[in-house]
Structures are given as C-alpha cells and as structure tokens.
C-alpha positions in Angstrom: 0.0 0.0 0.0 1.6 3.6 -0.6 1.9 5.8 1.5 -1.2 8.3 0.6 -3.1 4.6 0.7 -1.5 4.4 4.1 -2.9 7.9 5.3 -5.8 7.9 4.2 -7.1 4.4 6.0 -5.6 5.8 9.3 -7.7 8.9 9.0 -11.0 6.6 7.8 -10.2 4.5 11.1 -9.6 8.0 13.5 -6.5 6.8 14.0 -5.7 11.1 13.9 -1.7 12.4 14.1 -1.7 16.1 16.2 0.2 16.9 12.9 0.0 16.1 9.2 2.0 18.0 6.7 1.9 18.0 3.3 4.2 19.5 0.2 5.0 18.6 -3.4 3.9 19.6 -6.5 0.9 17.5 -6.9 -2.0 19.5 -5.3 -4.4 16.9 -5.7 -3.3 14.6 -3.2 -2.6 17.5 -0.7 -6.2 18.1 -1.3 -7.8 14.7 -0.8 -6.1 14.1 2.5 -7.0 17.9 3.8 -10.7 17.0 2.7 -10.7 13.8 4.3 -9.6 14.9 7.1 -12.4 17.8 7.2 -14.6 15.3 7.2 -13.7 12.8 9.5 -12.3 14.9 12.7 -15.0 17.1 13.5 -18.7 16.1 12.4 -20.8 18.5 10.3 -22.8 20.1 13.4 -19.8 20.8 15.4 -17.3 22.4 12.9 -18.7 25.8 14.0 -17.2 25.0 17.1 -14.3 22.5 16.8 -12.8 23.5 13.2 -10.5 26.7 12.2 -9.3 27.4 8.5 -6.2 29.6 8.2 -4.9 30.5 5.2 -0.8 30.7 5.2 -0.6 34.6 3.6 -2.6 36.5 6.2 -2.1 33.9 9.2 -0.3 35.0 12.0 1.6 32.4 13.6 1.4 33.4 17.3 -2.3 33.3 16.8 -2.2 30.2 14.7 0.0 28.3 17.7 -2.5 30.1 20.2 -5.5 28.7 18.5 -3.6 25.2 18.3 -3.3 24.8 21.9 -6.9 25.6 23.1 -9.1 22.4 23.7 -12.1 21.3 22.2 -15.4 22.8 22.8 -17.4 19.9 21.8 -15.6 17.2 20.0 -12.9 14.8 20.9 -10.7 17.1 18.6 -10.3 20.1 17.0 -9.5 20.6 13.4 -6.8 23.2 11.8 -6.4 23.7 8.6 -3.7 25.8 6.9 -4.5 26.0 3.6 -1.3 27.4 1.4 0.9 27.2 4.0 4.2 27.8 1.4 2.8 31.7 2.1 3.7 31.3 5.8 7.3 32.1 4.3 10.1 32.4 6.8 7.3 32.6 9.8 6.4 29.1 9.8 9.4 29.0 11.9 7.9 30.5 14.7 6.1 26.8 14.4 9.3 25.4 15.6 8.6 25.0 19.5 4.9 23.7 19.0 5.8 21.1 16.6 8.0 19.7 19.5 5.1 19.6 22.1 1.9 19.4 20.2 -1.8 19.5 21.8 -2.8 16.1 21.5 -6.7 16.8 21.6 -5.6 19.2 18.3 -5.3 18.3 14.7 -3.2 20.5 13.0 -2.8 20.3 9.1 -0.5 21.8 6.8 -1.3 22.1 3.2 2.4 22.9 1.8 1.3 23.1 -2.1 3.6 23.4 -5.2 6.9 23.6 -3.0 9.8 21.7 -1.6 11.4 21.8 1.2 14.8 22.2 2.7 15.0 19.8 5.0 18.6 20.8 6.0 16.4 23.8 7.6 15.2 23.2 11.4 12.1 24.3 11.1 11.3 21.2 8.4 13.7 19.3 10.5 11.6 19.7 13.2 8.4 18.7 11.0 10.1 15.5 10.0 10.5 14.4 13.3 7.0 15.4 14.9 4.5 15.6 12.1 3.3 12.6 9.8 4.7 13.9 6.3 3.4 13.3 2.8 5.1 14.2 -0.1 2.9 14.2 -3.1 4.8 14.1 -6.4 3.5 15.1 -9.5 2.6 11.5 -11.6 4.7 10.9 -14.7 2.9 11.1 -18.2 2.9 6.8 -18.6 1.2 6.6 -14.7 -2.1 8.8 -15.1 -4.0 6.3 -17.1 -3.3 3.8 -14.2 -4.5 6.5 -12.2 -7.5 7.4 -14.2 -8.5 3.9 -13.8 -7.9 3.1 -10.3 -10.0 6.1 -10.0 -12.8 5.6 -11.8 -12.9 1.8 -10.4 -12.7 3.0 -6.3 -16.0 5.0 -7.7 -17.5 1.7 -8.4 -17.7 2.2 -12.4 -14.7 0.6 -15.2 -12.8 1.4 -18.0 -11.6 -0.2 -21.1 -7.6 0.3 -22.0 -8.8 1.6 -25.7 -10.5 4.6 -23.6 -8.0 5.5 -21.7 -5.6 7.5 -23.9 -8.3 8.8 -25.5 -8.5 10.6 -22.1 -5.6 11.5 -21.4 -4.9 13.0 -24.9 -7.6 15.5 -24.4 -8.0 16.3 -20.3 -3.4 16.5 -20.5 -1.9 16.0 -17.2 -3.7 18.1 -14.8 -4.8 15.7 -12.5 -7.3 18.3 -10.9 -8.3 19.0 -14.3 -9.2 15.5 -14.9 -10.6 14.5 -12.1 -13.6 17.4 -12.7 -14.2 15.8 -15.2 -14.2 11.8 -14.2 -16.6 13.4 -11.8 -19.4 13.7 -14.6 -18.8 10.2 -15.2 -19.3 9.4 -11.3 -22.3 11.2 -10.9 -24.0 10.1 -14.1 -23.4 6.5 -14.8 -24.7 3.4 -12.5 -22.2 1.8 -10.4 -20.8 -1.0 -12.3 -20.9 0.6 -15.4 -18.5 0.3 -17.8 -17.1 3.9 -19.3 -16.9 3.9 -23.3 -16.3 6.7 -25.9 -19.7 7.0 -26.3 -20.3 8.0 -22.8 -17.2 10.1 -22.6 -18.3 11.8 -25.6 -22.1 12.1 -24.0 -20.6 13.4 -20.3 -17.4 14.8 -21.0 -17.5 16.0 -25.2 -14.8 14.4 -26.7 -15.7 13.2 -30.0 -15.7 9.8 -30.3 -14.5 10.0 -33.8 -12.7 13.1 -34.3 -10.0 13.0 -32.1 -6.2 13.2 -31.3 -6.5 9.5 -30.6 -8.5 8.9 -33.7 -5.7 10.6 -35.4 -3.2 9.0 -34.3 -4.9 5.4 -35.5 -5.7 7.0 -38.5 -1.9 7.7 -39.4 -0.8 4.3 -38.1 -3.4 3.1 -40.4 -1.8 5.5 -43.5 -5.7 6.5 -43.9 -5.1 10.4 -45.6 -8.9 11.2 -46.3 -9.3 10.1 -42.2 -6.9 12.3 -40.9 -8.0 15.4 -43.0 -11.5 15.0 -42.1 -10.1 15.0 -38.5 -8.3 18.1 -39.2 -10.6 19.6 -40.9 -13.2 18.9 -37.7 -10.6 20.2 -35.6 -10.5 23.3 -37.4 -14.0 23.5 -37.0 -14.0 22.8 -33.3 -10.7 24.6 -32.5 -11.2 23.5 -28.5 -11.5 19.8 -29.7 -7.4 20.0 -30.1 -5.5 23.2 -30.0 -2.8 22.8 -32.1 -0.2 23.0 -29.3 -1.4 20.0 -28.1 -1.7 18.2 -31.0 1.9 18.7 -31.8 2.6 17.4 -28.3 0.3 14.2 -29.2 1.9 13.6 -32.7 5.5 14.0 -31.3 5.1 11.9 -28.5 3.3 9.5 -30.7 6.3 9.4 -33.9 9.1 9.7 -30.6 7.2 5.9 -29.7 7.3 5.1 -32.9 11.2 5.9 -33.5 11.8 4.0 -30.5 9.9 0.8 -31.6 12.2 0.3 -34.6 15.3 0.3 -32.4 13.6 -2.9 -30.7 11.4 -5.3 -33.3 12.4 -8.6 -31.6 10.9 -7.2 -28.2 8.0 -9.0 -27.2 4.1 -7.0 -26.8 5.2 -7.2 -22.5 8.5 -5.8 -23.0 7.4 -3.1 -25.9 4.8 -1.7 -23.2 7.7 -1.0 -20.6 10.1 0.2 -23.3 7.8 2.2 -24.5 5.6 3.8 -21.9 2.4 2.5 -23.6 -0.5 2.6 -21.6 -1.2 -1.3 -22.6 0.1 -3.7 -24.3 -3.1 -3.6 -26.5 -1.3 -0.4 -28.3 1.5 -2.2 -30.0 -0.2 -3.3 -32.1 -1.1 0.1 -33.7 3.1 1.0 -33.8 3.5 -2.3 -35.7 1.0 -1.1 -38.3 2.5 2.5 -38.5 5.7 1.0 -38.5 5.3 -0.4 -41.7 4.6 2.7 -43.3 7.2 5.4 -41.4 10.8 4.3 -41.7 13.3 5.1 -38.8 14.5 8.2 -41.1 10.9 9.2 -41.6 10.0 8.9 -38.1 13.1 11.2 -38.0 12.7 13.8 -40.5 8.2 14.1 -38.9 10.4 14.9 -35.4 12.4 17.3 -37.1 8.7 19.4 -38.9 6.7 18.8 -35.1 9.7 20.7 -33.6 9.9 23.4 -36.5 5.5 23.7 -36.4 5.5 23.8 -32.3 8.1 27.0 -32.9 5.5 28.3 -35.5 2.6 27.8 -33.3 4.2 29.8 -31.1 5.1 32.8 -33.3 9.2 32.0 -34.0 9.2 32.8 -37.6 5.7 32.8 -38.2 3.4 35.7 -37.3 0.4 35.0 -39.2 -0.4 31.6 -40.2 -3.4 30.6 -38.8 -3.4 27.1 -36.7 -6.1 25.4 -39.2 -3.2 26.3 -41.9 -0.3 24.9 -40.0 -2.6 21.9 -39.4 -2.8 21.0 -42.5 0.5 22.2 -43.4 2.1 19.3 -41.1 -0.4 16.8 -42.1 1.1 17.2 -45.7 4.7 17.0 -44.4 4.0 13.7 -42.1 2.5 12.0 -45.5 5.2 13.5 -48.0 8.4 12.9 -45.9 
C-alpha cells in the first residue's frame, strides 16, 4: 500500500496524528487528505465550534499556535487547517517549539502546495520528526491512465484500455483537471458501469470519432482522407485540439514510434515497458504504422513537429493561422 493509501485508511479509522504536513507539486493529493480529514475529525454540526481554516498569507503564527493549543469545545478534537501554507514564508518557523510539544486533543494540518522543502532547515527538521509527512509528487505522463482507472474503479464504475488514452490526450496531465471531469462520469453513470467513448463523448464532449486519438490510429493506419476530415473537424472545433497540443500528441506519438524500430524482436510485454504505452493492447497500432514510417521518416516528422511547435508559437511565423499549420504538417508527415 503507498503511503497516501496508508494515510488515508488511518484517518478513515480515526487513527488522527496532532500533525500532518503535506508538500509537493501535486496538489491533488494534498487536497484529498486535507478533505478527508475535514470530514472525518469534527462532524458536520460541530465544525462551528471545533474547526479553524487559516490560510498561510494573512495567518499570524502566534495566533495560529494560540489557537492550536486551546481544547475542544465539543468534539474529541479540534480541526486546523492551513490552507497554502508555502505563504507562511520564513514565519512558519515560529512553528518550531509547538511542533516539538503538540496539543494532542488538536489536529493540526499543513497544506504545503507546489513547493519543496529544505529539509537541511530546522524548522522542516523539526516537521520531520514530529508531524506525519506526505510528499505528493507530480505523476509521470505513462502513470495517469493507471490513475484514471484506479479512479474511476474505487467510484465503483470501469474502463476499457482503448478509452484510456483517448482521455488522457484530451484532459493532458492536470490531474485536478481530470478529475472534474471523471466526476461527470461518477455522478452520471450506475455503479458497475463500464465507461466507453460513447459515454465520454455524451458526459465529458470528446468526440468519439474526431480525435487526437483517432488521429493518431488514422496515421498508423496511412488512412489520408481520415486524418483530413479529423483536421478539418478540428478546425471546425478549434477547442476539440488546440494545435499545441496536437503537436505534443503527434511527437510523442512518432518519438514511440522511433523507439519501436530500435527494438522489433521485443516481445508486446517488453514493448509496453520500453515504450511507456499505456497497454500492451497499443503495439499493435506502432506495428502497423511502423510499416509505413521508416526510422529516417519517423526522424525527419520529429524534425517538422519541432519546426511547427516553434511556428505555433510565433518563432518565424506571425500570421499563419493554426487550421493552416494543421494542415500544413499533415502534408509533411504523409510526403516525408
């Protein structure tokens, strides 16, 4: 079990620390275990009494420690949260001597967001010693569709691996982002429920058809008059797939690509790995392109998504439209 796993079933059981802190440059986890934890130490009708929010830019320590210290009114505990606590700055040291004797009948929380820390300093030495500490780390690129999953499955509903990157292609890597939007999924479909495009596209809008997914198979497949007509919708629907991040798809997708011909004798397993597929179930679709973009052309379609990311951003090009550049790239990936 990980460590967030770990948290989180001690705060379900009330098995409450008198300090959490939390850093890293994943704010979603900070945020799960800080609203876990507002609901589980103090109950609903008793939060007027038992609960404090502070937020780190206009908190004044003294007050904060003052506040820590008090007992309960009601509950068996009292609840403090510090929301942004990075904005404490230097004064979180005046933490220092509570951290060492903290008010057992108090949980204190510190929501340390988009920061690390020096733990050379005393203050966070002090932390490390006294507090129970969670460092959430952003998720690498080839981990969110596991996430996505596990997700979408601890919300009682499933998902198929051929959904997946269609997902992750258009939400990115934004994992509060993403989960808004598995959320519509959650509250709409019966648990048990297995998620499909059709329901992604119903709940969520991502064409099940038109998209940078579809694309991609389309060009594996060497189907021209597919891709254009998913250009042309994109052009059309210029939120479907704005063309930064369709440059990002298509290079990440040719860089795969490039990779798989360095390693044909590689078996489905090890291609996954190598790789950073998603599933297995994928290589499948690199064989097929494979056949129909050398090494050198997978080489020379890096070289054009590199020069048309610089033009989508204005480097020697101050007027072509994205629709144009589009298309423009399309030709080149075809004709290299």
């Amino acid at each position: 079990m990980s460590q967030l796993n770990k948290i989180k079933a001690s705060i379900k059981k009330k098995e409450f620390q008198p300090i959490y802190f939390f850093y890293g440059d994943e704010p979603l986890f900070i945020d799960e275990l800080c609203e876990l934890l507002e609901k589980t130490v103090v109950a609903e009708e008793h939060k007027g009494f038992d609960q404090s929010i502070f937020y780190g830019k206009d908190t004044d320590v003294d007050q904060l420690v003052s506040a820590a210290k008090r007992f309960p009114m009601i509950s068996e505990k009292q609840f403090i949260l510090v929301k942004e606590a990075q904005a404490l700055g230097t004064k979180i040291s005046g933490l220092a001597s509570y951290f060492e004797q903290p008010s057992p009948s108090t949980v204190l929380v510190l929501a340390y967001k988009k920061k690390k820390i020096d733990k050379r300093k005393k203050i966070f030495k002090a932390v490390l010693e006294n507090a129970t500490v969670f460092e959430s780390k952003r998720l690498y690129e080839n981990q969110i569709p596991a996430w996505i999953s596990n997700y979408l499955k601890s919300n009682g509903l499933g998902l198929g691996p051929e959904v997946s990157p269609l997902l992750v292609d258009f939400l990115g890597t934004d994992l509060g982002a993403i989960r808004k939007q598995l959320d519509k999924l959650v509250l709409n479909l019966e648990k048990g429920q297995m998620v499909t495009a059709a329901t992604i596209e119903e709940f969520i809008g991502i064409n099940r058809e038109y998209n940078l997914f579809e694309l991609q198979k389309a060009l594996a497949l060497g189907n021209r008059v597919k891709c254009y007509r998913i250009i042309h919708y994109f052009e059309k629907n210029p939120k479907a797939a704005p063309l930064p991040l369709m440059i990002g798809s298509l290079f990440n997708f040719f860089q795969k690509l490039y990779t798989y011909h360095h390693f044909p004798r590689k078996s489905d397993a090890e291609l996954q790995k190598i790789m950073g597929l998603h599933s297995a179930f994928f290589v499948k679709e690199y064989r097929a392109a494979a056949r129909i973009f050398t090494p050198k052309r997978c080489s020379t379609i890096l070289g054009y998504l590199l020069q048309y990311d610089l033009r989508s951003k204005g480097v020697n090009d101050n007027s072509s439209p994205p629709a144009e550049l589009m298309r423009e790239l399309l030709f080149h990936i075809f004709n290299s």
